[in-house]
matplotlib code that plots the C-alpha trace (Angstrom):
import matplotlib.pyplot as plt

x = [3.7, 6.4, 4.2, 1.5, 3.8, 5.3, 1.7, 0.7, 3.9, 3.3, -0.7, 0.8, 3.3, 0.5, -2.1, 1.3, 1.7, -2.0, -1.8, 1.2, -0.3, -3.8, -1.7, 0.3, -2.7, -4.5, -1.6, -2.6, -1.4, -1.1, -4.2, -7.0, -10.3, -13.8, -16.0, -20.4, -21.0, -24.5, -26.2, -29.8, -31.3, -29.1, -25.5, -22.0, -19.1, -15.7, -12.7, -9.3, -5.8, -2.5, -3.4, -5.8, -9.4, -12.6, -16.2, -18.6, -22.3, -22.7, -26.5, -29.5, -28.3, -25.0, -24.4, -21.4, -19.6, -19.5, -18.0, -15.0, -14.1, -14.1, -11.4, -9.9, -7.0, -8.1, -5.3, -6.4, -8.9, -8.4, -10.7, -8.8, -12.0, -15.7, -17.4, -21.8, -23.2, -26.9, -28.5, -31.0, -31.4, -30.1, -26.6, -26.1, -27.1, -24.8, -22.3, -23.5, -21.4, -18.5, -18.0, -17.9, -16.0, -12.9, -11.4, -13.0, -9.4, -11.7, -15.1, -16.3, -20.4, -23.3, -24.2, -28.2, -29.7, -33.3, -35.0, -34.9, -33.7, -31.2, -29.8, -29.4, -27.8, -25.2, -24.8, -24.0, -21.8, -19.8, -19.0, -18.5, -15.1, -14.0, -12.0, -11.6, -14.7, -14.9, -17.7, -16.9, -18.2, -18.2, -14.8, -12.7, -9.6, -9.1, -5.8, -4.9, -1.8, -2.8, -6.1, -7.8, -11.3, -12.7, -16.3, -18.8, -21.7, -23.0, -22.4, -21.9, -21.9, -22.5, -19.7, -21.5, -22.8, -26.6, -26.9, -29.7, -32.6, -34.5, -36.7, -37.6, -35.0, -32.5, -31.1, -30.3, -28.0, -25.8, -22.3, -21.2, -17.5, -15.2, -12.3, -9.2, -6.2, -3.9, -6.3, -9.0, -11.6, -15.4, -17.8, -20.0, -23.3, -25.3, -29.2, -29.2, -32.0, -31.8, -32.3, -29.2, -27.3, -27.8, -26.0, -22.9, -20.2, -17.5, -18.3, -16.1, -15.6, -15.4, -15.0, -17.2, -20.7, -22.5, -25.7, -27.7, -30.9, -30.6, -31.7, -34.6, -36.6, -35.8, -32.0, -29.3, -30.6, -29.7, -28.0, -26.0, -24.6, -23.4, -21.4, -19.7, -20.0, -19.7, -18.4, -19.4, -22.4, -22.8, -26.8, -26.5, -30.3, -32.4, -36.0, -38.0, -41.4, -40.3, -39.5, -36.1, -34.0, -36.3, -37.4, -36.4, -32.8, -31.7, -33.2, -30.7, -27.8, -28.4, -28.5, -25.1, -24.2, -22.9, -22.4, -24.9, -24.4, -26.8, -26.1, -29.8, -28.5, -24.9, -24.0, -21.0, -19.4, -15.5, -13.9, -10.0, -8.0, -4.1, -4.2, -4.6, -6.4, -9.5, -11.6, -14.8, -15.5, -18.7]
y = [-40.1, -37.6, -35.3, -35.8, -34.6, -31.3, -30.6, -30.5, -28.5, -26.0, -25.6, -24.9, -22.6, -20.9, -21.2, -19.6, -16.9, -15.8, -15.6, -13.4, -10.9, -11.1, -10.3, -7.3, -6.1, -5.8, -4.7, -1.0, 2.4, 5.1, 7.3, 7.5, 5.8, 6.5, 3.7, 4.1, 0.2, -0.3, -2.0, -0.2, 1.5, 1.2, 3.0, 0.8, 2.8, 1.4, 3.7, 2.6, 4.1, 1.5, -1.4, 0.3, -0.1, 1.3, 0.2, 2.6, 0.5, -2.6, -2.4, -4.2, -7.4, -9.2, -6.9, -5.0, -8.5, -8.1, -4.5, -5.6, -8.6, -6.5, -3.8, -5.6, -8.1, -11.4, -12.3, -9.4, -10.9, -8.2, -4.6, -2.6, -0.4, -1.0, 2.1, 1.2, 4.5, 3.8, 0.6, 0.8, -2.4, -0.7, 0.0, -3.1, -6.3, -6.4, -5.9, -9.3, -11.1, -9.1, -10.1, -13.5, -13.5, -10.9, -10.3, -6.6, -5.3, -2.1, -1.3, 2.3, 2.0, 4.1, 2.6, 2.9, -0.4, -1.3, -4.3, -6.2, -9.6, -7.8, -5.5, -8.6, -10.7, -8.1, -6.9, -10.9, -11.0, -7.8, -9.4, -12.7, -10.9, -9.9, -6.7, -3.3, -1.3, 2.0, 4.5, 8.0, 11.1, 15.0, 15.9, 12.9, 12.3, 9.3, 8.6, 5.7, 6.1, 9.2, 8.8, 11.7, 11.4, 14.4, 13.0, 15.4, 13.7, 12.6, 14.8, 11.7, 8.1, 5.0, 2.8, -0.4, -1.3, -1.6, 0.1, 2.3, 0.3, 3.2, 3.4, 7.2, 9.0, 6.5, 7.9, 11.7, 9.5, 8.3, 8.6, 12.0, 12.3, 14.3, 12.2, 13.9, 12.6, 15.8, 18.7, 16.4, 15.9, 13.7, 14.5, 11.3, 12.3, 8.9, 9.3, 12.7, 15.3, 18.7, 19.4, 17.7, 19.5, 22.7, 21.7, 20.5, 22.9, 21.5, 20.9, 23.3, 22.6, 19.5, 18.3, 15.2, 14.9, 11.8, 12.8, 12.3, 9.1, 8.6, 12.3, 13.0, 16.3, 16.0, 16.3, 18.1, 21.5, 25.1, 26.3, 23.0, 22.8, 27.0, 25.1, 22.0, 23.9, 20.2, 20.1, 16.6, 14.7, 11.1, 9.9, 6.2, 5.1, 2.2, 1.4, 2.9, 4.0, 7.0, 9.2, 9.1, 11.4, 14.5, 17.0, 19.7, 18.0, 17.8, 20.9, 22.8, 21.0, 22.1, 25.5, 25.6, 24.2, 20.9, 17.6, 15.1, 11.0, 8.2, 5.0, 4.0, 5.5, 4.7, 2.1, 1.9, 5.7, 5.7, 8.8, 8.9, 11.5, 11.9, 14.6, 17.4, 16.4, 14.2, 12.6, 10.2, 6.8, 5.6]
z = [-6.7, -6.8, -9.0, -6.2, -3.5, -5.6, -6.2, -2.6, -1.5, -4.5, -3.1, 0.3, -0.7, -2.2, 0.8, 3.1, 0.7, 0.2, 4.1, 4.2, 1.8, 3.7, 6.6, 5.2, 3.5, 6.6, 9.0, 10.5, 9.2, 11.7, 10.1, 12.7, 11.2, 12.8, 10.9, 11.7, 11.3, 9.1, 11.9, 10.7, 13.5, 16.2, 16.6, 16.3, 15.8, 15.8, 16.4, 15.3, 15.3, 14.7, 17.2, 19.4, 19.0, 20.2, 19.9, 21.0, 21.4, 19.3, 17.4, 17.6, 16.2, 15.0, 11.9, 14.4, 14.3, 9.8, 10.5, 13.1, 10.8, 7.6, 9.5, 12.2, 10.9, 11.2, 13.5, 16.6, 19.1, 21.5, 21.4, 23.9, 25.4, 24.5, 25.6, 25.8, 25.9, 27.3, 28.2, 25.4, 23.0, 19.8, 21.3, 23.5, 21.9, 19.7, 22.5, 23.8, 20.8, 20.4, 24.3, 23.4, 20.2, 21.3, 24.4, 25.7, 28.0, 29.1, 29.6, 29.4, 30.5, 31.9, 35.3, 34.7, 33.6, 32.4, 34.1, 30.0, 29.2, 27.0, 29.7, 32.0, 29.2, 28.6, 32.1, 32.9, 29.9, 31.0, 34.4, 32.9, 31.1, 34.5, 32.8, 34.1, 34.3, 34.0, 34.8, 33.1, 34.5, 33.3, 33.6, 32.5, 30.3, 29.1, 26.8, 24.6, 23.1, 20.5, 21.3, 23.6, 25.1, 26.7, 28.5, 28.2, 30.3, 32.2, 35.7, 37.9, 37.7, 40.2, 40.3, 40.0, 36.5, 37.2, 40.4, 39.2, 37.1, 35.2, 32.3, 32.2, 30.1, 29.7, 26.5, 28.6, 30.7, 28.0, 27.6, 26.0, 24.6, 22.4, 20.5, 19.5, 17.2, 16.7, 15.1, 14.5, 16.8, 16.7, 19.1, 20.0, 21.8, 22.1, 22.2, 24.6, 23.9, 23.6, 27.5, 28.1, 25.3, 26.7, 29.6, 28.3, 29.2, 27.7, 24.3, 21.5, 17.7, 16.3, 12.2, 12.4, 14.7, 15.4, 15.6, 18.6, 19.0, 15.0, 14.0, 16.3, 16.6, 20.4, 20.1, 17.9, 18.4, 16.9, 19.4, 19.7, 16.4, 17.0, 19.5, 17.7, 13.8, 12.7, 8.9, 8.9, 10.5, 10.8, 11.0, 12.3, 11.1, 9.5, 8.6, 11.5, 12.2, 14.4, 11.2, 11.4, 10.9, 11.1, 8.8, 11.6, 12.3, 8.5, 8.1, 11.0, 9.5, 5.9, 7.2, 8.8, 5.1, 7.4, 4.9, 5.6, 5.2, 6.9, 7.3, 6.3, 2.3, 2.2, 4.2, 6.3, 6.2, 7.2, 7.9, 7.8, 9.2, 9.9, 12.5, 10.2, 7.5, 7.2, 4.1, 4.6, 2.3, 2.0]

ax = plt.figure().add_subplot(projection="3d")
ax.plot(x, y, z, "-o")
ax.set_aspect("equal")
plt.show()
C-alpha cells in the first residue's frame, strides 16, 4: 500500500514538473516573430512579440488553429487583435474557429462583405465576441506595445462590418499595412492588384514582403518592388489551378536578387528579428 501511494506522488511530481518545463519552454522572448501559417492556398499569418499577438486572416480551413497551438503557450487564450484583410474564403474561414477557441480583444476588418455562407458565418461570429472593432483606413497608426502598424489601404472605410455586400474586386479592398519593430519592418499587402499598388503613397522599404493574392501575374509589380526593395518575400500558396505563383512574379523578384520561400515547398516559414537584425526558419 505504501509503495502504491509513493508511486502515485512520484508520477505526480513528475506530471507537475514536465508542466513547469512545458511552461518555461514556451514562455515569450522579446524577439519579434512573423510566422506564414501552412494553411495551403489561403494566407494565415500570425505576428508575435512578448505577450502580444496578431493574426492577420486565418485560411481556408482549420490548419491556422495547428499553427497558434504550436507558438502560442498552451496556457494564453487571449489574441490581442485579429486583423481579416478581405472577406474572401481563403483568409476568413479559418477565422471562424480561432473566434471560438480564443478570446479575439480587437478586431481589425475590411467593412466589404460577400453575400456567402462563409462571410455570414464569420460576420455572425465576429459580433457574437462583442469586442472592439476596428475599421482601418489610409493614414492610420496603430501601436501595440513595440508593435507599429502604418495602414497603407484602403482610402476609406464604412464603419459597420458588412455595410457594403460586393463581389467585384473584393481582393483591391483589402487591408494594406506596414509592421515595424525597431529597424525592422514587413509590409503585408493582402490579395491587392497591381492597380491598387500604384496608388499606395505611403509605402517605403521594408526587409520582409508578403506577397500579394498568393503570387499572381495581376499583383506585385516592377515598379512596386522599386518601392519596398524587399530582401525577403513570403509566397503564402498551396495546390491551385490558377498557376500559382506566376512565372512573371518569381521572375521580377529574382531580378531584384530578392530571396524567395513558399509555403506550398517549405512549410511554415518563421522569420525572427530583434529590431536590428532578422533571420528566417523554415
Amino acid at each position: 500500500m505504501e509503495f502504491k501511494r509513493a508511486k502515485i506522488v512520484l508520477i505526480s511530481l513528475a506530471l507537475i514538473i514536465g508542466l513547469i518545463w512545458a511552461a518555461i519552454f514556451q514562455l515569450p522572448d522579446n524577439r519579434l516573430h512573423l510566422v506564414f501559417c501552412d494553411v495551403g492556398q489561403g494566407d494565415a499569418i500570425l505576428i508575435y512579440q512578448g505577450s502580444t499577438q496578431i493574426l492577420v486572416d486565418g485560411g481556408p480551413n482549420q490548419s491556422v488553429l495547428n499553427c497558434l497551438s504550436n507558438h502560442l503557450p498552451f496556457w494564453d487564450r487571449e489574441i490581442e487583435m485579429v486583423v481579416a484583410t478581405h472577406p474572401e474564403a481563403d483568409h476568413i474561414t479559418g477565422l471562424i474557429d480561432v473566434i471560438e477557441r480564443y478570446d479575439v480583444k480587437q478586431f481589425v476588418v475590411n467593412s466589404f462583405g460577400k453575400s456567402t455562407a462563409v462571410y455570414q458565418e464569420f460576420q455572425a461570429a465576429v459580433l457574437k465576441e462583442q469586442s472592439d472593432i476596428y475599421f482601418p483606413k489610409e493614414g492610420d497608426k496603430i501601436n501595440l506595445g513595440s508593435l507599429k502598424v502604418a495602414v497603407l489601404w484602403p482610402q476609406s472605410q464604412e464603419k459597420i462590418l458588412g455595410a457594403t455586400t460586393t463581389e467585384k474586386e473584393i481582393n483591391d479592398t483589402s487591408v494594406v499595412f506596414q509592421l515595424s519593430y525597431g529597424n525592422f519592418c514587413a509590409l503585408f499587402s493582402g490579395d491587392i492588384s497591381s492597380k491598387v499598388e500604384s496608388r499606395l503613397d505611403r509605402v517605403g522599404p521594408c526587409q520582409v514582403l508578403k506577397i500579394a493574392h498568393h503570387g499572381s501575374k495581376y499583383s506585385t509589380s516592377e515598379e512596386f518592388l522599386q518601392q519596398v526593395k524587399p530582401e525577403f518575400a513570403v509566397i503564402s500558396v498551396g495546390k491551385n489551378p490558377f498557376g500559382h505563383p506566376t512565372e512573371e512574379v518569381l521572375e521580377r523578384l529574382r531580378y531584384l536578387d530578392t530571396k524567395i520561400l513558399r509555403t506550398d515547398q517549405t512549410g511554415e516559414i518563421e522569420v525572427v528579428s530583434d529590431g536590428k537584425n532578422w533571420y528566417h526558419i523554415q
